[in-house]
Structure formats: C-alpha cells, structure tokens
C-alpha positions in Angstrom: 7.6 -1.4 -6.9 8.0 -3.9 -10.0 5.4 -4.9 -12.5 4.6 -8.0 -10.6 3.9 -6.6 -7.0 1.8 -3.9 -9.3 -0.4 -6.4 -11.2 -1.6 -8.1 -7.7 -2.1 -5.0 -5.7 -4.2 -4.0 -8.7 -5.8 -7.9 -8.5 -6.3 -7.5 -4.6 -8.1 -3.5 -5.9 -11.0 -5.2 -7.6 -12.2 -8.1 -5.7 -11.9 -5.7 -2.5 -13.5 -3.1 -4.2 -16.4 -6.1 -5.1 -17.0 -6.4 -1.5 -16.6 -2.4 -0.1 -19.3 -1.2 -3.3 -22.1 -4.3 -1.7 -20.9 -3.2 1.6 -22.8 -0.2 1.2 -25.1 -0.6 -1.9 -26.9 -4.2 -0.1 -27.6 -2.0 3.4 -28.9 0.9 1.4 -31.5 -1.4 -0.6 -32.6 -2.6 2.7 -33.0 1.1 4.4 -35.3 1.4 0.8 -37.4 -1.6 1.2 -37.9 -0.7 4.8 -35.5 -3.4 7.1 -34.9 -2.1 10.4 -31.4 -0.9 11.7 -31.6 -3.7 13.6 -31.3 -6.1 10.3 -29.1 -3.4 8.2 -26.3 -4.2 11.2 -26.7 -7.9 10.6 -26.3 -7.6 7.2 -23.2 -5.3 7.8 -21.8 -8.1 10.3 -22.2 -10.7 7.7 -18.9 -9.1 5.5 -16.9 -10.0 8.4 -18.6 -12.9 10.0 -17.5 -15.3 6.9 -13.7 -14.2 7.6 -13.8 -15.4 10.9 -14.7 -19.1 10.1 -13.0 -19.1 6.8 -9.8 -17.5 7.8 -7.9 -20.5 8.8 -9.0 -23.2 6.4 -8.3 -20.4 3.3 -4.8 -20.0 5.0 -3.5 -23.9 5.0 -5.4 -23.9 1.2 -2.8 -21.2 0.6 -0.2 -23.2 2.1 -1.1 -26.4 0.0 -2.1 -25.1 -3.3 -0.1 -21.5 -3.5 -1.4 -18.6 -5.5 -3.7 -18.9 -8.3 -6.1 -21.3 -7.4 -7.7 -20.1 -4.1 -7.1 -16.8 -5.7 -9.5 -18.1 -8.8 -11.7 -19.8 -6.4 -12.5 -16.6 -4.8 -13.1 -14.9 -8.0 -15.8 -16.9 -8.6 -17.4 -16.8 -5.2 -17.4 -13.0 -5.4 -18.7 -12.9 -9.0 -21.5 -15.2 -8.2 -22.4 -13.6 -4.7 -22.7 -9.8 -6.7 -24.5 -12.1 -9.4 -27.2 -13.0 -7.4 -27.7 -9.9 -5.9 -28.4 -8.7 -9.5 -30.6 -11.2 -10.4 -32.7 -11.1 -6.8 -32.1 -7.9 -4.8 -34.2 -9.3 -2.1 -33.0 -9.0 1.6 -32.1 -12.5 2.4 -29.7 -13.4 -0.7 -28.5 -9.9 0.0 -27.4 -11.8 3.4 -26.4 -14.5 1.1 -24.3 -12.2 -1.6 -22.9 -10.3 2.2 -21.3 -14.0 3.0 -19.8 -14.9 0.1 -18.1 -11.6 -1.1 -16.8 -10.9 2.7 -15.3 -14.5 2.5 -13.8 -14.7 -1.0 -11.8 -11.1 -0.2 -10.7 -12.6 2.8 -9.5 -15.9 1.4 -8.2 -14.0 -1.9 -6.3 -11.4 0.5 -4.4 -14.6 2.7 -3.6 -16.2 -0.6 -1.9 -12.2 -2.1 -0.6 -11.7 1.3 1.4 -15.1 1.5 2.8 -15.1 -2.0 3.7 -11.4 -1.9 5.5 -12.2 1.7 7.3 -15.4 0.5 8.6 -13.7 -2.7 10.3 -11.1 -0.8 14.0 -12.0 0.0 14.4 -10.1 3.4 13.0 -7.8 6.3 13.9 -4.5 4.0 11.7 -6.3 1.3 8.8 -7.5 3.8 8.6 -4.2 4.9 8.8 -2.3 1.0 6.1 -4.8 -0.3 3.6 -5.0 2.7 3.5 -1.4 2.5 2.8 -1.2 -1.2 0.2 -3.6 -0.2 -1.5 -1.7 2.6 -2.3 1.0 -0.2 -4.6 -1.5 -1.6 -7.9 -2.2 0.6 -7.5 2.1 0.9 -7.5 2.7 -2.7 -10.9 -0.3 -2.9 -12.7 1.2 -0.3 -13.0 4.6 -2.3 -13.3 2.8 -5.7 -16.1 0.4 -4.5 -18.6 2.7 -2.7 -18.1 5.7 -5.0 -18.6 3.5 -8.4 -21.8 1.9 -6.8 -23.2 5.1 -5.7 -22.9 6.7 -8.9 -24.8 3.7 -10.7 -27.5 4.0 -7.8 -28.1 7.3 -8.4 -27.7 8.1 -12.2 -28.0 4.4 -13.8 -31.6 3.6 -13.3 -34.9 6.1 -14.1 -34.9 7.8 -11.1 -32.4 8.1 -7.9 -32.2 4.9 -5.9 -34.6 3.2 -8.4 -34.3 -1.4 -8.6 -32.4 -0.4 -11.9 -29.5 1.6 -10.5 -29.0 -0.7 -7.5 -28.7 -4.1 -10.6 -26.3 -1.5 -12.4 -24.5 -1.5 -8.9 -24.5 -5.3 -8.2 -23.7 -5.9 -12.2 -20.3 -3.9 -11.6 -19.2 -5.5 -8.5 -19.8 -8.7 -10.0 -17.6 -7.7 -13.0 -14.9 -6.7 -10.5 -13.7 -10.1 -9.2 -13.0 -11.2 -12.8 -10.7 -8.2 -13.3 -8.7 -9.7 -10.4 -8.1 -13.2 -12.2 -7.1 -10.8 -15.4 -4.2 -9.1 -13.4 -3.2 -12.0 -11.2 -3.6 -15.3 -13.7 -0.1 -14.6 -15.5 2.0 -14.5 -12.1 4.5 -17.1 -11.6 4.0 -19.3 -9.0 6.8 -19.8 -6.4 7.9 -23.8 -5.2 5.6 -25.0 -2.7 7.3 -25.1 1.1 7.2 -29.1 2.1 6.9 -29.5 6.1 9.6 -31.6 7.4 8.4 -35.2 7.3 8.7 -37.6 10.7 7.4 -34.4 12.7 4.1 -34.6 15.2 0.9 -34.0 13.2 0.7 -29.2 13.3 -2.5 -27.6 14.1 -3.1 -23.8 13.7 -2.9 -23.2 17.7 -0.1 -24.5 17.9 1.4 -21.6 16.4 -0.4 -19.4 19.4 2.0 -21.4 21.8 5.0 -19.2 20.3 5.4 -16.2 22.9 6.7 -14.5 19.5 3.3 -14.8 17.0 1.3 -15.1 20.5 2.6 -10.8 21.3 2.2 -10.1 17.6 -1.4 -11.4 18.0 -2.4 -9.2 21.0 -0.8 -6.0 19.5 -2.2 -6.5 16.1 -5.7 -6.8 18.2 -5.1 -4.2 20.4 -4.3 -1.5 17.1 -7.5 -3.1 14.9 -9.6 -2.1 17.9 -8.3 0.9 17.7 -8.9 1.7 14.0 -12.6 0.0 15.1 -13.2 2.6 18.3 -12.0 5.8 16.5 -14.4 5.1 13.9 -17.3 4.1 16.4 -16.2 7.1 19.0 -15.8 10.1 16.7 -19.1 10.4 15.0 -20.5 10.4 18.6 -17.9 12.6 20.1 -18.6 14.9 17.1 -22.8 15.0 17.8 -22.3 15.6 21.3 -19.6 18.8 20.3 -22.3 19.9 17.9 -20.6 18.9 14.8 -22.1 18.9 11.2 -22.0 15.7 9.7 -19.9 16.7 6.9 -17.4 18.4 9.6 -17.4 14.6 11.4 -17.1 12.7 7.9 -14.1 15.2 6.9 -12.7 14.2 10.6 -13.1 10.3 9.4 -11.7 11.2 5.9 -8.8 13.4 7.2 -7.8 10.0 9.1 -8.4 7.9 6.3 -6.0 9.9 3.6 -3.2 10.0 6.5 -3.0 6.6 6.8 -2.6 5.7 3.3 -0.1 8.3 2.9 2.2 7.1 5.3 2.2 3.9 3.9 2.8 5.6 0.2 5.9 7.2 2.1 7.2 4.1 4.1 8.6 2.0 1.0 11.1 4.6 1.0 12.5 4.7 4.0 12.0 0.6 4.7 15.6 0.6 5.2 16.0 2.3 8.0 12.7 1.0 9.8 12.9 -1.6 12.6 9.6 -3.3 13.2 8.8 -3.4 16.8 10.5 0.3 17.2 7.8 1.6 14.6 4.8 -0.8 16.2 5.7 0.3 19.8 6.4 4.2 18.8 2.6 3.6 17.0 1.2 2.4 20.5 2.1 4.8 22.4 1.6 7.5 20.2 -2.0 6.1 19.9 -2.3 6.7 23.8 -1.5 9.9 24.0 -3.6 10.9 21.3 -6.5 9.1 23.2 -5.8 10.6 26.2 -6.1 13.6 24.3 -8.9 13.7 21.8 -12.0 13.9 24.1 -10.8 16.7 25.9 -10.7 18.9 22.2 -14.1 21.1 21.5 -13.5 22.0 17.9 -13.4 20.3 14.3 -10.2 21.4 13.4 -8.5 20.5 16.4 -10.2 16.9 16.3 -8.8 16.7 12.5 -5.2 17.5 13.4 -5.7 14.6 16.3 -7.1 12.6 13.5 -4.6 13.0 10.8 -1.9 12.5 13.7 -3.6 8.8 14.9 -3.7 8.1 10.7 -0.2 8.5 10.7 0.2 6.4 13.7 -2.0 3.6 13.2 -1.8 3.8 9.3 2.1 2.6 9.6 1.5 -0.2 11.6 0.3 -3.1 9.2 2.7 -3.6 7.1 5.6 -3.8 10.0 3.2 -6.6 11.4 3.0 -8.5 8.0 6.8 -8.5 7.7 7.4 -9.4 11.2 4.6 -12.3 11.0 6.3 -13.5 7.8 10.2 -13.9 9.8 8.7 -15.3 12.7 6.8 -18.3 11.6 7.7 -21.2 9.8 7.7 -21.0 5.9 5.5 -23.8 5.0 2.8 -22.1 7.6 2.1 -18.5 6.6 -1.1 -19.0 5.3 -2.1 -20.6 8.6 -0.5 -17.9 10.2 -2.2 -15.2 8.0 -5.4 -16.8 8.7 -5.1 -16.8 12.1 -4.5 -13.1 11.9 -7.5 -12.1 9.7 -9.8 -14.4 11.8 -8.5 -12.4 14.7 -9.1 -8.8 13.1 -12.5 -10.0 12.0 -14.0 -11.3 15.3 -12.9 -8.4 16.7 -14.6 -6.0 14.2 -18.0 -8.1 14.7 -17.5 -8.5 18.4 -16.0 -4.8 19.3 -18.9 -2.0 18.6 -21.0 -4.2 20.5 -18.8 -3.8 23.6 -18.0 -0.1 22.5 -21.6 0.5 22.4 -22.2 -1.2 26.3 -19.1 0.1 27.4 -19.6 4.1 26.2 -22.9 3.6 28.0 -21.2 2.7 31.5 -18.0 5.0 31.2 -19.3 7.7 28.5 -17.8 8.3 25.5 -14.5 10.3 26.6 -14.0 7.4 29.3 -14.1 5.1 26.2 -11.2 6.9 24.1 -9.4 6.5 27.8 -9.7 3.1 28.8 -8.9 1.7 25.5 -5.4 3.9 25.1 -4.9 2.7 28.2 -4.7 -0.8 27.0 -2.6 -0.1 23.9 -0.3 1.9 26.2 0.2 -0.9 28.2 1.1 -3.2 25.1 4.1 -1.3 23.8 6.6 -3.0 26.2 5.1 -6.3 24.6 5.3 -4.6 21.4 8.9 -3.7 22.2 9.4 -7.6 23.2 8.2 -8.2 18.9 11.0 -9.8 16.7 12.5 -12.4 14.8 13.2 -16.3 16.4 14.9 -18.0 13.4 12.0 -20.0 13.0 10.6 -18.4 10.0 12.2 -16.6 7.6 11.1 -14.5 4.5 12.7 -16.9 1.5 10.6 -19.2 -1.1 
C-alpha cells in the first residue's frame, strides 16, 4: 500500500467515522429524552435512506467533476449536519443531522471508490486496493462509536448529561474536516470523455448488461446476508439463553474476521480470480446457514461466526474490482452509485421483511430460506467476469 492509497483510506476513516459515532450517539439522546423505539428506528433508517436517493446523482458528479470536489462537498455536509446537532440536540434536526451525514459518507465513499478504482492499472491492482479499502468503514465503525461514547460518558458533569452528548456531536463534526486534510493534496487523474455522436446514457441502462445486471443480484443477495446475520443472531442467541455480552462477542468475533481477511487478501491478490472467490463465498455462506440454527452453544455459534466473517468479509473488494472491468470508464461513478443505492434500500427495506418473515417461518426457517437464495446465486456468481467493455485504466 503506497502513501497515496494510505492518505484516502485514512480520508474515507473520518468522515465514516462522522457518520458511525451520530449513528449511535443521536438514537441514544432520543432513548434519554424519551422517543419511542418506534421513532429511534426512524432515526436509524434515516443514515441510509439519504444513500438511496443520492447514490446515483453523487455517482455521475463523480464521473463529471472527479475527486476533490464532491469529496469537499461532502465534508461540509457532514461538518454542518454534526454542527447542528451541537448547537440543537433536539429530535427532529437530529433527523436532519441523520440525513445529511448518511448522505455526504455515501457521496464521499462513490467519489474514493471511483478514483481509487480508476488509478489502479489492472485486476491484480483492483483487487490489492479495494481490499486495502474495505479495511476502512471497519476501522470507522470502532473509531466512531467508541470516541462518542467516551465523550457521553466522561465529557459532561455527569454520565449521559446535554454536555457529553455536544462533546460527542463537536468531535464528529471535527471529523469530516480531517478528511479534506488527508485527501486535498491528491492528484487528480484526466477526466474519461464519453464518445461523442452516441444515444443520450441513463443509469439503467447499465442494468441491461447481463454482466453488472449478476454482479447486482449477488452483491444484493451477500448485503442481505451481512443484514440477516446481524438481525438473526441476537435473536437466535435470547432464544438459546445467551448473555448479551456472549451474543455481542458472537457479532464482534464476526466483525474482526472479516476485516482480517481483507488485511490478508492484498497479499495474495495475485492468485485470486473474482467470481471463483464470490461463488466459493456463496456457497460457503449456505452451508454455514444451513448450519447455524441447529448449534446450542456460544462457542459453537462463534466459530460459525468467525467462519461466515471470513466468507462474507472477502467478498467486497472482488465485487469492486470486477464492477470497475466490466463497465465503461467514463461511468463508474454511475455504476458505483447504482451499487450503494442498491445495498442501501436493501438495509432499510430488509429487517422489515426479516422481522415479518421470522414471524411466519421462525427464526431457524429464516437463516434457511435466505442461504437458500445465496446458494442458488453461485452458478450466476460463477457466470461474473469481464466483457471488454470496461476496463480498469485512467
């Protein structure tokens, strides 16, 4: 990993850890001044809710203006949502300050994601880079939540005092502006000019390609799996009599293998071929579905866990370089956009239908069903790979 690739993972750390520290310090306030569950899960759904809708227009921005300036743009989106969470910790701009800093990470991320992907010279690269990448949103969603706890609890007068919770917002509005420090010094590559005379491009077009059309459904069907192992297992784990630190150690065990497989895959990128590591992830996922419900205690759950980490953990960055050789250079961001808009619908959409579906086929039927699903996409994952269409070069 070079200097450059290290200064904008560390760019893509802060403003992700911006939005990760108000993903849980704005729901706690709430809890404190008495909101329902009911309105906490709103407020939850709003972090995402912005990425659907913004997705696609923050991807052709990309496209058109390259790095730095939706980049900057989203610094000061972020910045200003945390800002007025400090200066009015009141439930409805904590909706408002929940828009903004979901949607500036997921226009920042598009913008990283594309100029990390087009300066990479081919698949081995993709592969090395994407992974170093992954690491990021991992590293953020530690930093994030366990700065803005800290400030809750020991920055005001008392525990979970109005003081520590400003302390809270106050740092994750300093984050963002750390970002535009590491990333405002990268070069920026040539811009990609579409081929003029053609018929005027719009973003579903792209979904007409059998190619980014598979890569959509798998990368859907493993999100949901990240979304229904981390809906399933805390309710798996009450029904088994689990602690709630056993079932959060079960999360976390999960968690920690998935970034360390993608610590270890840089070195080995060489020898990795996309769609055999995607379609080996699916239906390792399936079996290790098929499996988990039937399994009584913690430690056996944790070994399942650590195993679907591995799995599921190694999966994004072979989807990022495959998505970067398979559509057309001077549409990645739309392509990227498409792909977050996807991942984010699907995270607000999902526990809803997890919730009505574990209520119909109970919550082993649940683990089932779903790895039947992935199962069934690893021929289509097998299908994955390059056209010629796209490739990885500036």
């Amino acid at each position: 990993m070079n200097w450059a690739l290290a200064r904008l993972i560390a760019g893509q750390v802060c403003i992700h850890a911006c939005m990760a520290g108000m993903r849980m310090a704005a729901p706690l306030l709430a809890l404190r001044e008495g909101y329902s569950a009911a309105a906490v899960g709103v407020l939850l759904a709003l972090f995402a809710l912005t990425q659907v809708f913004l997705a696609l227009p923050a991807g052709r921005y990309a496209d058109r203006h390259g790095l730095k300036r939706p980049v900057g743009l989203s610094v000061a989106v972020a910045a200003a949502g945390a800002a007025l969470a400090l200066a009015m910790p009141v439930f409805p701009v904590l909706c408002l300050a929940a828009l903004m800093t979901g949607g500036a990470t997921g226009a920042a991320t598009i913008a990283l994601q594309r100029h990390v992907g087009r300066a990479a010279h081919d698949s081995t690269q993709l592969k090395q880079v994407f992974s170093w990448l992954a690491i990021g949103p991992a590293v953020s969603n530690f930093i994030g939540p366990f700065c803005a706890g800290l400030l809750i609890d020991h920055a005001g007068s008392a525990a979970g005092s109005t003081e520590g919770y400003r302390a809270a917002f106050a740092l994750m509005a300093v984050l963002p502006l750390l970002t535009w420090f590491w990333v405002r010094s990268t070069v920026e590559l040539p811009p990609v000019i579409a081929a003029a005379g053609g018929p005027p491009q719009r973003a579903w077009d792209l979904m007409n390609e059998p190619p980014f059309r598979r890569l959509l459904i798998v990368n859907w069907l493993l999100s949901s799996c990240w979304d229904v192992h981390t809906f399933v297992v805390p309710l798996l784990g009450h029904e088994r009599g689990l602690s709630a630190s056993a079932i959060g150690s079960i999360l976390g065990a999960f968690a920690i293998a998935a970034a360390v497989i993608r610590v270890l895959m840089p070195l080995v990128a060489e020898r990795l071929r996309e769609r055999v590591v995607v379609a080996g992830a699916m239906v390792m996922t399936a079996v290790l579905f098929g499996v988990y419900p039937l399994l009584g205690s913690a430690l056996a759950m944790g070994v399942c866990s650590v195993l679907l980490g591995f799995a599921l953990g190694s999966v994004q960055p072979m989807v990022m370089s495959l998505l970067h050789q398979i559509t057309p250079s001077h549409r990645h961001g739309e392509a990227l956009g498409l792909r977050l808009m996807a991942i984010n619908a699907s995270s607000v959409l999902m526990p809803m239908l997890f919730g009505t579906a574990g209520a119909v086929v109970g919550v082993g039927g649940l683990f089932w069903v779903v790895g039947a699903a992935v199962g069934a996409g690893a021929r289509m994952a097998w299908r994955m790979g390059p056209t010629g269409k796209g490739h990885a070069h500036p």
